[in-house]
N, C-alpha and C positions, 0 to 999 in steps of 0.2 A: 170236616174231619172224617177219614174214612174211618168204614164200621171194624176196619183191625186195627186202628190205635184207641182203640174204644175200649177200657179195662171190663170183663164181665160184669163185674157187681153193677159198674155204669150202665150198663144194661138195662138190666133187671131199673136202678132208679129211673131210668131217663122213662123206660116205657110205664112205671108207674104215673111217674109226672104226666106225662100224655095221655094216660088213662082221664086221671083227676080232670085236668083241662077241658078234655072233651067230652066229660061227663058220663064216662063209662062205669068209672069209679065215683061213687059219691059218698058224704060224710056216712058211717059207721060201715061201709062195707066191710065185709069181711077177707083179706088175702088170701092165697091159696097159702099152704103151713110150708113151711122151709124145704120139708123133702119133696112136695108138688114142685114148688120153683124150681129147685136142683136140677130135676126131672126136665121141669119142661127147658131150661137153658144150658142144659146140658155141664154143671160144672156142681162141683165142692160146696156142702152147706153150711160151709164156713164164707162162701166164696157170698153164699144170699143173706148169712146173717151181717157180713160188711155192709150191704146194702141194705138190709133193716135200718142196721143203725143209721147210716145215711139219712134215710126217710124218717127218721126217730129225728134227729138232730137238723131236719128241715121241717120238721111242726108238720106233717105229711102224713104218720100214723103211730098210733101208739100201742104198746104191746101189752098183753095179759097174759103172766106165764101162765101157760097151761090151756089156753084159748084161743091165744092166735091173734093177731097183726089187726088195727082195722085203722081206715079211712079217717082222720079227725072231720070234727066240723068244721074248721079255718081253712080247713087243705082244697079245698075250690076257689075261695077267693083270689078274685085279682088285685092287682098291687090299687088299684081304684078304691074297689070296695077295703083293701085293709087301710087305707090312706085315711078314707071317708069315715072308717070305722076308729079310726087315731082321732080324728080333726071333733069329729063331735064328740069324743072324752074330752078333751080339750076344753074346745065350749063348753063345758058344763061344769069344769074344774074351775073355768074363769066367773061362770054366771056364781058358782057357790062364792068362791073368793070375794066376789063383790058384796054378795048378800051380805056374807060376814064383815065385810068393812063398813058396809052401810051402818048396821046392828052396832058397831064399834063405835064409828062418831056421833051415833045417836046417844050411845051410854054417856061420852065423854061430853056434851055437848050439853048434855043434861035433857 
C-alpha cells in the first residue's frame, strides 16, 4: 500500500505500533499530547485523537484526562506470549476445577 492511500490517523497508529514492537516505546511511556502530534504530522487534532482512540480500542494505550496517552503493559507482547499468557489461565482454571471435583466426590463418597 502506498504511503498516499494511507489515511493520517493511520499514520500516527501504524508508527505507534512500530514504535511498541521495536521497543522504543515501552509499557507506561508517556506520548507526545495531541498538539505535539498534530505538529509533528502535520494535520488536525481531531485527525490524532481518531488515532488515540484507535490505539485505545487496540489495548495499545490508555488515557488520563488531563495527563496524557501512555503505553499499556500488554501493548509489547506478542501474539506468543498473549497466547501463552491465555493457555496458563486456562491450566489453572482446569487444575481448580479438578480440585473442586476431587473435594465433590470425596464429600459424596463419604
Amino acid at each position: 500500500m502506498s504511503s498516499e492511500a494511507v489515511q493520517p490517523y493511520q499514520r500516527i497508529v501504524q508508527d505507534v505500533r512500530d514504535k511498541i514492537r521495536s521497543g522504543r516505546l515501552t509499557a507506561g511511556t508517556k506520548l507526545p499530547s495531541t498538539r505535539e502530534l498534530a505538529d509533528e504530522y502535520g494535520i488536525a487534532a481531531g485527525t490524532v485523537q481518531r488515532a488515540l482512540t484507535e490505539l485505545r480500542n487496540a489495548g495499545l494505550i490508555y488515557s488520563h484526562q488531563g495527563r496524557g496517552s501512555f503505553v499499556t503493559e500488554t501493548a509489547g507482547e506478542t501474539v506468543e506470549d498473549s497466547t501463552a499468557r491465555a493457555l496458563k489461565a486456562l491450566e489453572d482454571q482446569v487444575r481448580d476445577l479438578s480440585a473442586r471435583l476431587e473435594r465433590i466426590e470425596k464429600e459424596r463418597n463419604g
